[in-house]
C-alpha positions as a printed Julia matrix, in Angstrom:
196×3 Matrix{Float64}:
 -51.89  -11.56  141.88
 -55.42  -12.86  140.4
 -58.61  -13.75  142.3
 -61.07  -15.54  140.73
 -63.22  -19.19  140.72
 -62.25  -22.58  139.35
 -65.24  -24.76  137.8
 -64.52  -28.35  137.71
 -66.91  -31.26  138.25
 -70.1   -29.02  138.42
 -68.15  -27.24  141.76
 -67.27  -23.43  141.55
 -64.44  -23.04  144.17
 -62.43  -20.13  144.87
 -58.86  -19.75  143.63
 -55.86  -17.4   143.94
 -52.69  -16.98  141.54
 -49.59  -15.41  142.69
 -47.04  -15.42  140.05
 -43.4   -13.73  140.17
 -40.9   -12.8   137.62
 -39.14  -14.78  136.59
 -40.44  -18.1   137.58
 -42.12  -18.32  140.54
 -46.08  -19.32  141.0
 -48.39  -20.77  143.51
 -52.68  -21.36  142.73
 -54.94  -22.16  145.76
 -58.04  -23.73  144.98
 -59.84  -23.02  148.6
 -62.11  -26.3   149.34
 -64.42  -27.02  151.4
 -61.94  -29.63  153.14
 -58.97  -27.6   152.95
 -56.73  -25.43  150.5
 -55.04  -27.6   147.53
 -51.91  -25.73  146.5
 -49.46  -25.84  143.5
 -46.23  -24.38  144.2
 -42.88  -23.77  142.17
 -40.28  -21.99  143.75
 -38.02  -21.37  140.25
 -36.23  -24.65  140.93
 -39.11  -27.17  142.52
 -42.76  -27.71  143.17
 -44.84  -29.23  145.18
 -48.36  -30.63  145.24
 -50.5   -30.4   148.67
 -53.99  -31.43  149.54
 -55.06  -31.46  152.69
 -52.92  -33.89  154.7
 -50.62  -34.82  151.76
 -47.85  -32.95  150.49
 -45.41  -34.47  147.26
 -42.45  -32.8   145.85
 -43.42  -32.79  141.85
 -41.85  -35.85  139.71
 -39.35  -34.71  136.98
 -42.66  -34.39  134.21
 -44.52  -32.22  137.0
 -41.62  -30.56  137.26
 -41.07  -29.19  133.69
 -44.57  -28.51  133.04
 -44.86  -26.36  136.2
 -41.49  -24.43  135.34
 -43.0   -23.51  131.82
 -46.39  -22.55  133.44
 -44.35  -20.06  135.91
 -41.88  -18.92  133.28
 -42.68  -15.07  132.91
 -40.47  -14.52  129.6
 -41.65  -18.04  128.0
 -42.41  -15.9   124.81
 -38.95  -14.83  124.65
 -37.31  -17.98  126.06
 -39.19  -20.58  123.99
 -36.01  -19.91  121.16
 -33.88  -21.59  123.99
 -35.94  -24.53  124.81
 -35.95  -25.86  121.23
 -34.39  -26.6   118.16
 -36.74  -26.38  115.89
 -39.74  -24.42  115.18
 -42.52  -25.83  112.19
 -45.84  -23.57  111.25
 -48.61  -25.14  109.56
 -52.59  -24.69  109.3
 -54.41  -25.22  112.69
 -57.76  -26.42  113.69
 -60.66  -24.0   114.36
 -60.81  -23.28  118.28
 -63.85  -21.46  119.59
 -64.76  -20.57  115.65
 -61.64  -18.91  115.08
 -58.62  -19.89  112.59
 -55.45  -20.9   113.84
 -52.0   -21.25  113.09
 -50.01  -24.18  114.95
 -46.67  -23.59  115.71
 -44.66  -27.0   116.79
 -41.58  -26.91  118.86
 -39.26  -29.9   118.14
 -35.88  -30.76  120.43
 -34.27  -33.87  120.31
 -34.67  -36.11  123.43
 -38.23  -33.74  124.59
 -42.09  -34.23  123.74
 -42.82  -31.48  120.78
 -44.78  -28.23  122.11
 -47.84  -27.85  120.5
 -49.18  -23.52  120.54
 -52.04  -22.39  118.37
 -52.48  -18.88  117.67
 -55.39  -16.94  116.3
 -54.58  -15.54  112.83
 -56.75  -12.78  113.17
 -55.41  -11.6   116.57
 -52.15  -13.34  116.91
 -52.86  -14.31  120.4
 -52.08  -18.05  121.62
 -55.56  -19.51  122.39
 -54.31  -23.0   122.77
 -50.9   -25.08  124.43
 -50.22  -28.48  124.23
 -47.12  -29.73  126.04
 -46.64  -33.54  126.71
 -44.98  -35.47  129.68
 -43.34  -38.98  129.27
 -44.89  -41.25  131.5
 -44.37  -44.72  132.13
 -47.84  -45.57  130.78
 -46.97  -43.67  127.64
 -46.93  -39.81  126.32
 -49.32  -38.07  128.41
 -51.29  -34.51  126.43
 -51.88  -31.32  128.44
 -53.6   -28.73  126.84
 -54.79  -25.39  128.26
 -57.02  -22.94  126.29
 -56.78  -19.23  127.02
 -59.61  -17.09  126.26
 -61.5   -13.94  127.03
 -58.13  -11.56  126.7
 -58.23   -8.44  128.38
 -56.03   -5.14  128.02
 -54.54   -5.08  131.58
 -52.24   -2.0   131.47
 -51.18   -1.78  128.33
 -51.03   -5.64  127.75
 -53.65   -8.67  126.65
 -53.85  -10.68  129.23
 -56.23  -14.29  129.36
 -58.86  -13.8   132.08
 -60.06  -17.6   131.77
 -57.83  -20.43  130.97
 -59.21  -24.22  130.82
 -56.61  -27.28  131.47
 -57.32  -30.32  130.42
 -55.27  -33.32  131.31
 -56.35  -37.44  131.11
 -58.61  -37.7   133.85
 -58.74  -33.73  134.91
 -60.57  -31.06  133.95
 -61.16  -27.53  135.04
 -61.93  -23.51  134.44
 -59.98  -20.62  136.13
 -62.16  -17.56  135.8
 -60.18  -14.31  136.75
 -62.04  -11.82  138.59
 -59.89   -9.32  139.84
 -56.1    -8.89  138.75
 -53.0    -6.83  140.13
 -49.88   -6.51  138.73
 -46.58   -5.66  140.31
 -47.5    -6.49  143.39
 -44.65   -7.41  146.02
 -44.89  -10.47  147.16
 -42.71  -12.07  149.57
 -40.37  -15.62  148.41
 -41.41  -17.17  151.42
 -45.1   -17.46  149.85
 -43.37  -19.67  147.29
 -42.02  -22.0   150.31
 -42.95  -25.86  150.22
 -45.78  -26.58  151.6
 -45.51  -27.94  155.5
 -45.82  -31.84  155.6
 -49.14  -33.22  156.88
 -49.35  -33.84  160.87
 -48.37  -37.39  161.58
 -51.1   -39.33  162.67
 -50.98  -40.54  166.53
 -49.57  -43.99  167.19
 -52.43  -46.97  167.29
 -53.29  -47.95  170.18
 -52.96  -51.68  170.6
């Protein structure tokens, strides 16, 4: 469970993370008109804003089942083929290595690792769209040791179009928390009939 603030658009709103093994995880940004949640139950997510919920396309889908996988370190050798290391770019002044995961039919996964620490400070994944092959990349910084294990207390996502900061401030871990918290969301009130 993580409590901390999400900056986006010059706004610094409150957020929550609940996350449970293996692949469940819901974030709350809490805004002024209402909570916006991001939910995936292990099989499905769902998007909600206030008064409009959608069940997550087959791209949202993916991408949210990686982001809640627990084990992805040790299942990434199942989701594809092919692994190719080369040189990376410099992120945040550090050297990286870029390791590219290839499968046949799936957009390559793109994870860039610090070659002084070894920690992954950057993940690029990619969704097929119909307006084309659209990037997702999420940098992980300020690692912590969080008992016994380095653990990113600030991630940024950046997507076309979107663009924001999650700030930890306070983290538990094995925390129960109850499957129902990883429900869908309820569907918006429908609106009264007009009156004529």
């Amino acid at each position: 469970v993580a409590k901390g603030s999400a900056t986006f658009a010059g706004q610094h709103i409150p957020v929550d993370v609940y996350a449970k093994a293996p692949d469940k995880r819901l974030s709350v940004m809490h805004q002024k008109d209402g909570d916006s949640l991001t939910i995936f139950d292990g099989r499905q997510g769902w998007l909600s804003v206030p008064n409009r919920v959608h069940a997550m396309s087959a791209a949202e889908n993916a991408a949210a089942h990686m982001d809640a996988d627990f084990y992805l370190p040790v299942h990434l050798k199942s989701l594809y083929e092919k692994f190719r290391v080369e040189p990376g770019e410099k992120i945040d002044g550090h050297d990286t290595y870029l390791v590219v995961g290839h499968k046949e039919g799936v957009p390559p996964l793109r994870l860039y690792f610090d070659t002084q620490s070894g920690l992954l400070v950057r993940l690029v994944r990619y969704a097929e769209t119909p307006l084309g092959r659209n990037p997702t990349q999420i940098d992980y910084a300020d690692y912590r040791d969080h008992s016994g294990i380095k653990i990113p207390f600030r991630w940024t996502l950046a997507r076309p179009g979107n663009h924001f900061t999650i700030q930890v401030e306070q983290l538990q871990q094995n925390v129960p928390i109850d499957d129902a918290k990883f429900a869908p969301p309820p569907a918006p009130p429908t609106p009264p009939p007009a009156k004529p």
